[in-house]
C-alpha positions as CSV (number, residue, x, y, z in Angstrom):
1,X,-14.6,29.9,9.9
2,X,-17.3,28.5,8.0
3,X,-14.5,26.3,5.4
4,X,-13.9,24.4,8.4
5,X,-17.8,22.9,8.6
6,X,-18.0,23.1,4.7
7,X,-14.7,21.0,4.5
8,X,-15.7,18.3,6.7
9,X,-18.9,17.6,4.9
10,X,-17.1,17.7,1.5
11,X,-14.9,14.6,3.3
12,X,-17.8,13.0,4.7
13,X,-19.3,13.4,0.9
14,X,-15.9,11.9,-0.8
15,X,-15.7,9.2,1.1
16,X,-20.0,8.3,1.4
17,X,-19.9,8.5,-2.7
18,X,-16.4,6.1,-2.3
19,X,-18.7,3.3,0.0
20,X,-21.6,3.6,-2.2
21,X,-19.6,2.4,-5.4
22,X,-19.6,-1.8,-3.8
23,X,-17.1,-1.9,-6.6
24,X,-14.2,-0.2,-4.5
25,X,-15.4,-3.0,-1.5
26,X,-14.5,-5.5,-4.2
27,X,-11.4,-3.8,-5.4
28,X,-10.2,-3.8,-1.7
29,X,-10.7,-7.6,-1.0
30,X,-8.6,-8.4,-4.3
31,X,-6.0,-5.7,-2.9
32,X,-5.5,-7.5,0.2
33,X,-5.7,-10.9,-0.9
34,X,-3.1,-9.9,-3.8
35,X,-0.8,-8.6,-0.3
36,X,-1.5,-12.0,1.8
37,X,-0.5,-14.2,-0.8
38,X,2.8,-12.3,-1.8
39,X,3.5,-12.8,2.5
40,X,2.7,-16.4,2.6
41,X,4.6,-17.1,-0.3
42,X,7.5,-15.0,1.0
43,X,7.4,-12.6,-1.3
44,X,7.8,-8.5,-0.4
45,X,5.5,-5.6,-0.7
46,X,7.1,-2.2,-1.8
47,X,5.0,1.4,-2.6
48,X,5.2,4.9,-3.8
49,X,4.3,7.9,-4.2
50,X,5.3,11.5,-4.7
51,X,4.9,14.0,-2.2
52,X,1.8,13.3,0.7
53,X,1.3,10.1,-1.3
54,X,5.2,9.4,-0.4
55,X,3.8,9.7,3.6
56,X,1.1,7.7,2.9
57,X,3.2,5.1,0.9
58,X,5.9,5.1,4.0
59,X,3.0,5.2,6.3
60,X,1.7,1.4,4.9
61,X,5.2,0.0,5.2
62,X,5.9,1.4,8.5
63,X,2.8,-0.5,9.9
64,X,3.7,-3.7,7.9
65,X,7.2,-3.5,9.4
66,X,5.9,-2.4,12.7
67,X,2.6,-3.0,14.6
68,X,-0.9,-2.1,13.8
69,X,-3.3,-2.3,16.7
70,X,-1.7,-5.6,18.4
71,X,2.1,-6.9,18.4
72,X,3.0,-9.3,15.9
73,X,5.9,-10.4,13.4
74,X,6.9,-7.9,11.0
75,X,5.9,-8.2,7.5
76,X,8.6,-7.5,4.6
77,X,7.6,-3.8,3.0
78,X,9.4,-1.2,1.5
79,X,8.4,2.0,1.3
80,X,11.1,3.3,-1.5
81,X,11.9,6.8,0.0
82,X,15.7,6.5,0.9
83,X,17.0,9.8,0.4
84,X,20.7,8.6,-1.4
85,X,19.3,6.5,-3.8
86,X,16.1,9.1,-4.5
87,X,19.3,11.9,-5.1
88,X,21.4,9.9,-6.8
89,X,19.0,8.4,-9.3
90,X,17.3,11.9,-10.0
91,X,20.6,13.1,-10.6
92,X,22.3,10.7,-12.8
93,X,18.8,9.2,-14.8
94,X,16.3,11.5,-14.2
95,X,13.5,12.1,-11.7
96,X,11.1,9.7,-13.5
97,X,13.5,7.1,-12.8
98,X,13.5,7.1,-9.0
99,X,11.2,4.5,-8.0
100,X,11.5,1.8,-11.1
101,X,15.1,1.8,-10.4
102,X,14.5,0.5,-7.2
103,X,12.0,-1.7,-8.2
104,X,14.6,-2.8,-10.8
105,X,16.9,-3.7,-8.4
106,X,14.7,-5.4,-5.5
107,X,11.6,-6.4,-7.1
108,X,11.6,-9.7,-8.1
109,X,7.9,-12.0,-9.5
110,X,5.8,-12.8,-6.6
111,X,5.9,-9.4,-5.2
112,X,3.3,-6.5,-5.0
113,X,3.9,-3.0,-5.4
114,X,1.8,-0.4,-4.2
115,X,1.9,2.9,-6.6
116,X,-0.2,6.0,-5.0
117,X,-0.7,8.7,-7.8
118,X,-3.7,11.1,-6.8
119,X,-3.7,12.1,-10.5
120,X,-3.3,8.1,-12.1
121,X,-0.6,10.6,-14.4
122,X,2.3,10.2,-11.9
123,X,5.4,9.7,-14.4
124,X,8.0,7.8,-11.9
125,X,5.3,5.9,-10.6
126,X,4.0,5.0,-14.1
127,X,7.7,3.8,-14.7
128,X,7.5,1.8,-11.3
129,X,4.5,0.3,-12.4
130,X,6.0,-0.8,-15.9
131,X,9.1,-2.4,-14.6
132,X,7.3,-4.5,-11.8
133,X,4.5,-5.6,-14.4
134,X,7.7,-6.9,-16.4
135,X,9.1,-8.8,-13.6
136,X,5.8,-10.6,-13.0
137,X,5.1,-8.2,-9.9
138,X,1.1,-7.2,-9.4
139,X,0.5,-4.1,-9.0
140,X,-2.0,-2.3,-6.7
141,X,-2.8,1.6,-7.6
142,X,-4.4,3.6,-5.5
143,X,-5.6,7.1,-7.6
144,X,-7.9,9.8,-7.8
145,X,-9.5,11.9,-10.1
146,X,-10.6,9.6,-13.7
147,X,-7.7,7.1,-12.3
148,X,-5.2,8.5,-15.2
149,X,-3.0,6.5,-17.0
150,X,-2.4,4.1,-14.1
151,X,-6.0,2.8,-13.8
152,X,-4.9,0.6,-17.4
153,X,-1.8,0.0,-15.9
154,X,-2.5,-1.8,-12.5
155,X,-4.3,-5.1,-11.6
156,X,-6.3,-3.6,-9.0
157,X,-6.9,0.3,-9.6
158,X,-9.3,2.0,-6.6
159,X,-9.8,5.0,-7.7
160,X,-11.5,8.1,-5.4
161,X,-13.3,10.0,-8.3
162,X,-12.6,13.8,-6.4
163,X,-11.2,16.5,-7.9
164,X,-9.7,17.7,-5.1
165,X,-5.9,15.6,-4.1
166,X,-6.8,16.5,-0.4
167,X,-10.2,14.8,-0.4
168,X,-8.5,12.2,-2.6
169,X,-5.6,11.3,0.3
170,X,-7.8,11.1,3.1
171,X,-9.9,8.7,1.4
172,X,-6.2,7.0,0.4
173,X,-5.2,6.4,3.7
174,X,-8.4,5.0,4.8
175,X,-7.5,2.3,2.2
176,X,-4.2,1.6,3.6
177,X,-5.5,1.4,7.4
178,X,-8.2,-1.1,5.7
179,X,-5.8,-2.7,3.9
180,X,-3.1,-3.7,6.9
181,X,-6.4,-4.7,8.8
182,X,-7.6,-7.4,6.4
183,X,-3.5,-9.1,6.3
184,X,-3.6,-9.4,9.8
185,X,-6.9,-10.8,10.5
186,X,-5.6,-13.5,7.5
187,X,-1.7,-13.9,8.9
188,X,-2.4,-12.9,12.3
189,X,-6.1,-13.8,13.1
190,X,-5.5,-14.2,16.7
191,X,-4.6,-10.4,17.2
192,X,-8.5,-9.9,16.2
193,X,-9.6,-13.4,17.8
């Protein structure tokens, strides 16, 4: 049993080496502000991912559309999972068509999407990412590893510099839970008052 010790400290070292880079703290404070002013100006948020980073991408929108800590209006997010158009897209275009097809449709200039890719190499989310930079979208990338070919790609790229896409999700979703926090205390600051 002694993986379970040695993987908690491997987290606790992931994320410490994440904190110490003050650039991430700056890259999190654009992402947020990029979020807050796509809601005031009633724009929408969408994300994606593949795989876990599709939970973590549902996970965002979920709380945006939901509740966080404290009650509150919903916020417009997408989290572009839905099973028919996922199938039928894969099936009639391809499978690295899936998201940007979507974003295609829905996404319009003044909205943010959020693209998860653990490896920055993620080939539907690098066509997501294309397609909402041509409509005038901004793009937030959340990444691992060297950041891939998304870190170019995005406005805001955080990357977790981990070579393992474990280490690299729990440090994702810590981003996300950080994220929802700072648009409510800036469209709901009396849920934190």
């Amino acid at each position: 049993m002694s993986f379970i010790r040695s993987s908690l400290l491997e987290a606790q070292t992931t994320l410490n080496r994440f904190v110490d880079d003050e650039t991430n703290v700056v890259l999190i404070e654009r992402a947020i502000a990029l979020f807050v002013d796509a809601f005031r100006n009633k724009g929408r948020v969408f994300s994606c991912g593949n795989g876990g980073s599709m939970c973590d991408s549902l996970h965002f929108a979920e709380e945006l559309t939901g509740r966080y800590r404290k009650d509150r209006a919903p916020l417009p997010a997408t989290g572009i999972s839905e099973a028919g158009h996922i199938t039928c897209i894969a099936n009639d275009f391809g499978f690295e068509h899936i998201f940007s097809r979507f974003v295609e449709a829905w996404g319009q200039q003044g909205d943010v999407l959020l693209a998860i890719s653990t490896s920055g190499n993620s080939a539907n989310v690098i066509r997501a990412v294309e397609v909402a930079r041509a409509k005038g979208m901004k793009v937030v990338g959340l990444l691992g590893k060297d950041g891939g070919q998304l870190k170019k790609l995005v406005d805001v790229p955080l990357v977790v510099q981990a070579p393992i896409t474990d280490r690299i999700q729990e440090i994702h979703i810590k981003c996300i839970h950080i994220f929802i926090e700072g648009i409510e205390r800036q469209l709901f600051p009396e849920n934190y008052a």
